[in-house]
N, C-alpha and C positions, 0 to 999 in steps of 0.2 A: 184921529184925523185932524188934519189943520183947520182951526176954525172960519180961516178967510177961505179956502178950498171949500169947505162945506156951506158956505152961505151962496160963495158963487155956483156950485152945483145947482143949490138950489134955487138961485133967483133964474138960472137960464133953462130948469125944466120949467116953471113956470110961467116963461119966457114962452115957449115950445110949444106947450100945449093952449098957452095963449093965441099963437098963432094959429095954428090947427083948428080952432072955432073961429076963427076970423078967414073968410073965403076969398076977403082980398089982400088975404097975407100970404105969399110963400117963401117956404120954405126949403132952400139951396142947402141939400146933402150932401156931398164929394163921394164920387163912389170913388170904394176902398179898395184897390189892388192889394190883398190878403195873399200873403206869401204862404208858397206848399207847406204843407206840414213839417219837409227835414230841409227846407233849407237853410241856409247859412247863417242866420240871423247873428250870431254873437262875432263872426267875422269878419262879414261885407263890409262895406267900407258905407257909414250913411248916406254922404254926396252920391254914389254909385248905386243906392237904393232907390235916393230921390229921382234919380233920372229913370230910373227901371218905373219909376211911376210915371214919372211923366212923359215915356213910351206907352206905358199900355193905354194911359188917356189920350192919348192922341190919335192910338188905333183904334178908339170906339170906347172903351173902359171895359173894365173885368166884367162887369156883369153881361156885355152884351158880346161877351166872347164866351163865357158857360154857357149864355145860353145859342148859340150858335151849334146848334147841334151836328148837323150831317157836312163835311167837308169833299169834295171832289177834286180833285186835280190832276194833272198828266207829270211826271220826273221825265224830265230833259229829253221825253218824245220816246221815251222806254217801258214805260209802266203807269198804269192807270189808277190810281186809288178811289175808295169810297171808303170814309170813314165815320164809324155814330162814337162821338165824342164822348155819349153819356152812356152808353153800353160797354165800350171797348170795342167792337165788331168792326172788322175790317175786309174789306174786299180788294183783291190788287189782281190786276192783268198784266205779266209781262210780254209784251211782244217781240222784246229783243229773244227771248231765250222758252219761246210759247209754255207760260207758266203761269197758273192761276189757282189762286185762293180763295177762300173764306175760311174766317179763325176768330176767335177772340184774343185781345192782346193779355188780357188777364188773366184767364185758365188754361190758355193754351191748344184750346179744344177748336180743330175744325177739319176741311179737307181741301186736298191739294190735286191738282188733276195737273200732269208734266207729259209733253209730248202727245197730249191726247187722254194721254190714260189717267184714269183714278188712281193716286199712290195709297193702299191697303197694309203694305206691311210696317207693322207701329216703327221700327227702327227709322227706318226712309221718311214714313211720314212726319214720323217726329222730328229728323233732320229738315224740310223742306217748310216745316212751321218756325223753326227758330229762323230759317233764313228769312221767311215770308215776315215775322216780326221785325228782324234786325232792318229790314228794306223799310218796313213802317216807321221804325225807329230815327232813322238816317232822312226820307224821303217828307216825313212831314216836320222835321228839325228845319230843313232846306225852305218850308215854307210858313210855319207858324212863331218860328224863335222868338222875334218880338213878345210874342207873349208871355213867354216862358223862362226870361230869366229872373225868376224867383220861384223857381223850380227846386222840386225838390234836388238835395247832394250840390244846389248850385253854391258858390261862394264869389259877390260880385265884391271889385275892385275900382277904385275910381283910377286913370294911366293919368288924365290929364286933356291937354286943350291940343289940336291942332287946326291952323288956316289956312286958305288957301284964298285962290283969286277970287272965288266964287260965295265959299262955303266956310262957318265955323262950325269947328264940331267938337264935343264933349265924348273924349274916350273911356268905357269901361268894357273893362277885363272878364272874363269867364272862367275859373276850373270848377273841375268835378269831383266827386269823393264818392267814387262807387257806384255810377248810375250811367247808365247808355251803354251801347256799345264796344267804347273809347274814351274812358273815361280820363287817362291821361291827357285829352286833350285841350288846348285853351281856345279863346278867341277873345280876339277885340272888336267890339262893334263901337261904329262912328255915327253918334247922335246929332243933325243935325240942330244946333241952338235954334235956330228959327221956327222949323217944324215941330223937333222932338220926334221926331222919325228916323229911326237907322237908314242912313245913306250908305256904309258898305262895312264889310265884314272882313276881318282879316283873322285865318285857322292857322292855327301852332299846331303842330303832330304832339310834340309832350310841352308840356307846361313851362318847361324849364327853357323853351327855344326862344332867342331872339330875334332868328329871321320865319316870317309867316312861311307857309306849303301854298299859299295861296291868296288873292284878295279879290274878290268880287263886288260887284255893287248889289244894293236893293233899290231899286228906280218901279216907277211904273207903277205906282200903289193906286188901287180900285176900290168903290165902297163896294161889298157885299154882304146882301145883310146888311145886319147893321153894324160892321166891323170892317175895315182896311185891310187889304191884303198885295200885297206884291210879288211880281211871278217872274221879274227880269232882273237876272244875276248875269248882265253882260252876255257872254259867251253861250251859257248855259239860260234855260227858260223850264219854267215853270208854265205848263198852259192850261184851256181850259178849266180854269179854276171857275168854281161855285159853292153858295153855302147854300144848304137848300131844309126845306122844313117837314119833309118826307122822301122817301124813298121806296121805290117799287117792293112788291112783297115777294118775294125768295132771294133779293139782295145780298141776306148775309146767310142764305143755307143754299141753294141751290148753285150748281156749279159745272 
């Protein structure tokens, strides 16, 4: 080890626990936005990391989005979700197509009631769960993203700067490597400079496209919890959003 490295290590723990017995000293940590386990690290582009951090500080920081356990929201006035972040356990009411769940997203295990009826036979069931999932998949992408790009299979891109009359923003890029639904797909999200908060999102069908399938905004950002959330994509809405710190008991088994 470098011996200037080693002296400064150790004059700034001394430093540290200096302050720690001094009660009128504190002590300013930076919480760490800690990337998933398989994401991209040896590709993303740095600039396109730092920004992905300072989105998630801006929404509250990582630690108070783990711990944000139970999430509620309504998809575009179609289906109703309850989600335990720390379980995997998901609850979804569709009213467009009267279909209701409870599952877990991680072992696949729950039951599905269509048309009224309990589906019993494992083929059906097990089809009406992968879809119950891929809807979970898709449905809380649409409202938690921010958080999630340095997710796992994600690989972030820095595109670049655009302005407007209003607004600068810092573009970076999205693909995927095996994870979601669609995983050929990209996106660009538009970092507001001033805030650090995604102002709108622009989806590529494959990666390789250079005209977007679409461009929405994210406007309308709330504290919930202790975390930021936005439910107004333009055209489309995200409603009744809540983060809550319990939930009723047979939430995720009765149905």
């Amino acid at each position: 080890m470098n011996k200037e490295i080693y002296i400064y290590g150790l004059l700034l723990s001394i430093f540290i626990l200096s302050c720690k017995s001094d009660p009128n000293v504190k002590v300013i940590v930076e919480d760490v936005n800690s990337p998933a386990a398989d994401f991209n690290v040896q590709d993303s582009d740095p600039q396109a990391i730092k920004i992905a951090d300072q989105v998630m500080n801006a929404m509250g920081g990582r630690a108070a989005y783990d711990d944000s356990r139970y999430l509620k929201w309504n998809f575009f006035g179609s289906r109703n979700h309850i989600w335990d972040k720390q379980t995997g356990n998901v609850r979804i009411e569709s009213q467009k197509d009267d279909f209701s769940l409870v599952m877990n997203i991680h072992n696949m295990k729950g039951k599905v009631k269509k048309d009224g009826d309990l589906i019993t036979h494992p083929d059906s069931l097990s089809k009406y769960l992968q879809k119950g999932k891929e809807m979970w998949i898709n449905d809380s992408y649409w409202l938690v993203m921010p958080y999630k790009l340095k997710d796992s299979g994600v690989t972030l891109s820095y595109v670049g700067e655009e302005k407007t009359d209003t607004s600068d923003y810092k573009i970076v890029g999205l693909t995927f490597d095996n994870v979601g639904v669609t995983p050929d797909n990209k996106y660009h999200v538009f970092v507001d400079n001033e805030t650090n908060l995604i102002a709108q999102w622009a989806f590529y069908r494959n990666a390789t496209d250079t005209i977007p399938g679409f461009i929405t905004p994210w406007k309308d950002y709330k504290q919930y919890g202790r975390i930021l959330l936005s439910g107004n994509r333009g055209k489309y809405q995200l409603s009744n959003i809540e983060v809550i710190e319990s939930v009723p008991n047979g939430t995720f088994t009765e149905i």
